[in-house]
C-alpha positions as CSV (number, residue, x, y, z in Angstrom):
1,X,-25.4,21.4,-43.3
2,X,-22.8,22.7,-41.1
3,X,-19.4,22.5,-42.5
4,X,-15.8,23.3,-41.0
5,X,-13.1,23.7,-43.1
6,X,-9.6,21.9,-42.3
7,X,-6.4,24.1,-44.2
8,X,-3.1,22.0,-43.7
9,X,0.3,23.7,-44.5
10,X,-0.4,27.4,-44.6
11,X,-0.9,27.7,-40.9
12,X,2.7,29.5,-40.5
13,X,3.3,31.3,-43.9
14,X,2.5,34.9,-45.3
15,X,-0.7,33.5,-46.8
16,X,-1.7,31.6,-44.2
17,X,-2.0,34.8,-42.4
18,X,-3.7,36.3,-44.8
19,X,-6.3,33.4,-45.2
20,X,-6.6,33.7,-41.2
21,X,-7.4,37.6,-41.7
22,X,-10.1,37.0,-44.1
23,X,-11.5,34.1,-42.6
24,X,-12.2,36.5,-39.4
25,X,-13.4,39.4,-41.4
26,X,-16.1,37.2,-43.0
27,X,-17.2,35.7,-39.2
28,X,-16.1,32.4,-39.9
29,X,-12.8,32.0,-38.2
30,X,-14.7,28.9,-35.7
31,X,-15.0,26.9,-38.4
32,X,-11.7,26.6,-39.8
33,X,-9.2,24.6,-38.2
34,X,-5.1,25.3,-39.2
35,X,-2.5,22.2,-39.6
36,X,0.8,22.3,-40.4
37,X,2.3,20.6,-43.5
38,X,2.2,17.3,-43.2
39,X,3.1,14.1,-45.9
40,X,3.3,10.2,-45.8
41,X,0.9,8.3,-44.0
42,X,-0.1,11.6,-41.9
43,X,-1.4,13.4,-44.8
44,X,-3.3,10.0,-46.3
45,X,-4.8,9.7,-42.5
46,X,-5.9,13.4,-43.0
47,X,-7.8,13.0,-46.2
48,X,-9.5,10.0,-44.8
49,X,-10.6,12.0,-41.8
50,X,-12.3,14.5,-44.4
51,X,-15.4,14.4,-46.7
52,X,-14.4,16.0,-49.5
53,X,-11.5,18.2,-51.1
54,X,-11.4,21.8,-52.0
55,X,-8.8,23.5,-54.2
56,X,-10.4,27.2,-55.1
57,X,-6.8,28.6,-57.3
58,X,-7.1,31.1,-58.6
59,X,-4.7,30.2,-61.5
60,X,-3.9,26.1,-60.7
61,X,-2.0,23.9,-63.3
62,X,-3.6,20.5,-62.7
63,X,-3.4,19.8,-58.6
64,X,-2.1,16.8,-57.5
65,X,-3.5,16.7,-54.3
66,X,-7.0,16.8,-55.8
67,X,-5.9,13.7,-57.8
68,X,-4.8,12.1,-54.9
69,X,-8.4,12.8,-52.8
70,X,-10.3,11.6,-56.4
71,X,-8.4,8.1,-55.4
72,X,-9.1,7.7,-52.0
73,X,-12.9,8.2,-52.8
74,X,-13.4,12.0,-51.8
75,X,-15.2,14.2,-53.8
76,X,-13.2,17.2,-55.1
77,X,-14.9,21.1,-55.1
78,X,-12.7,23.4,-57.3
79,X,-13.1,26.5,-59.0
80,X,-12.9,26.5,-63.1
81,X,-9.4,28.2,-63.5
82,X,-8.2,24.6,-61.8
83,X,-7.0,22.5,-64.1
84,X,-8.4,19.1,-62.8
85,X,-12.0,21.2,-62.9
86,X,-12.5,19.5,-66.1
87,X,-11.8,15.9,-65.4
88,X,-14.4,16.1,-62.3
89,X,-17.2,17.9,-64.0
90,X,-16.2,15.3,-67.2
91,X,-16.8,12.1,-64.7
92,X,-19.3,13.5,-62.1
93,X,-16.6,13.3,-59.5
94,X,-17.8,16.7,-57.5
95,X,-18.4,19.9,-58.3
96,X,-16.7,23.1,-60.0
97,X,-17.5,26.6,-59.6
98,X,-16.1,30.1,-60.2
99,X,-14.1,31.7,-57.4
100,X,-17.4,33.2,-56.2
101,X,-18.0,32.5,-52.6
102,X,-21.5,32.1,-53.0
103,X,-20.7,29.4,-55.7
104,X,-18.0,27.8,-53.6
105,X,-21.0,27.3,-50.6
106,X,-23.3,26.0,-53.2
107,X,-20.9,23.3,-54.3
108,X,-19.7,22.4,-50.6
109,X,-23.1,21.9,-49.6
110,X,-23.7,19.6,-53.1
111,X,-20.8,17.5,-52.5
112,X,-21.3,16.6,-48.5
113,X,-24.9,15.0,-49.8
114,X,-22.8,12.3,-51.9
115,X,-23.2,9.0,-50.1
116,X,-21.1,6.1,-49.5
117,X,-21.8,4.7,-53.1
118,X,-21.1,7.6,-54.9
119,X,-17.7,7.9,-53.3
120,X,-16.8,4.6,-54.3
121,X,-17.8,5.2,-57.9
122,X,-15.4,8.3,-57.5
123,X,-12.5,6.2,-56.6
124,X,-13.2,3.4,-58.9
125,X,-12.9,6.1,-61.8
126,X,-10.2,8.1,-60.5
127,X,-8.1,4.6,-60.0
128,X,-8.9,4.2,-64.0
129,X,-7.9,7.8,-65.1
130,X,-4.8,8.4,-62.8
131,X,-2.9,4.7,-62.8
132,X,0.2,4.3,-64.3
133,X,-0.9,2.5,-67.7
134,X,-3.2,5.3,-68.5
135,X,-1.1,8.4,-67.5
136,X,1.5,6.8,-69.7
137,X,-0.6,5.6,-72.4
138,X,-2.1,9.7,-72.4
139,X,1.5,11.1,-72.1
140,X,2.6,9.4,-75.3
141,X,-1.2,10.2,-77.4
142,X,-0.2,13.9,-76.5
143,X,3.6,14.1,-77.3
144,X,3.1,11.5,-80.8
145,X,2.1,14.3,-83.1
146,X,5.1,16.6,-81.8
């Protein structure tokens, strides 16, 4: 399967730049395209254009934006120190691997042979885990023993 990777907001910035260095050391600088930041209805137009989200932190609280692609139906790669790893291996929403880039390929490949049914399972359980109710209902399980 041949995949190109899309990287929005980091085209101008220092790590951009360092993401654009690697990506041509490794041979692979064809198949990345580089977008500026966008929001609103241009960033929801941008994860409808894609098949699938990848957040490889290295040290990643929970990431949003993951969360976000979960409810529009995309599958999410991320690597294990991400902290919405465990809610997508939990639910069978994509994959997780280590920061490996052997184990990020493997995943990529795994999560572009999900079909059309399996991404609306994904969204159908992301729209249970991340709506208002249950956020709220899991904020005050957490804080009632404090």
């Amino acid at each position: 399967v041949r995949v190109s990777l899309i990287i929005l907001g980091a085209e101008d910035t220092p790590y951009g730049s360092e993401l654009k260095m690697l990506a041509v050391r490794l041979g692979v600088s064809d198949a990345v395209e580089w977008r500026p930041f966008v929001s609103g209805p241009e960033l929801i137009d941008e994860f409808f254009r894609a098949d699938g989200y990848i957040s490889m932190g290295r040290d990643e609280n929970f990431c949003i934006a993951a969360a976000e692609a979960l409810c529009l139906g995309m599958p999410v790669v991320c690597s294990d120190t991400v902290g919405i790893g465990e809610v997508v291996d939990r639910y069978e929403m994509g994959q997780v691997c280590s920061l490996n880039p052997m184990d990020a390929a493997v995943a990529v490949q795994a999560v572009m042979k999900l079909n059309q049914s399996n991404r609306q399972q994904i969204k159908e359980q992301a729209r249970r885990l991340f709506n208002k109710k249950s956020i709220a209902e899991k904020f005050l399980e957490e804080v009632s023993g404090i």
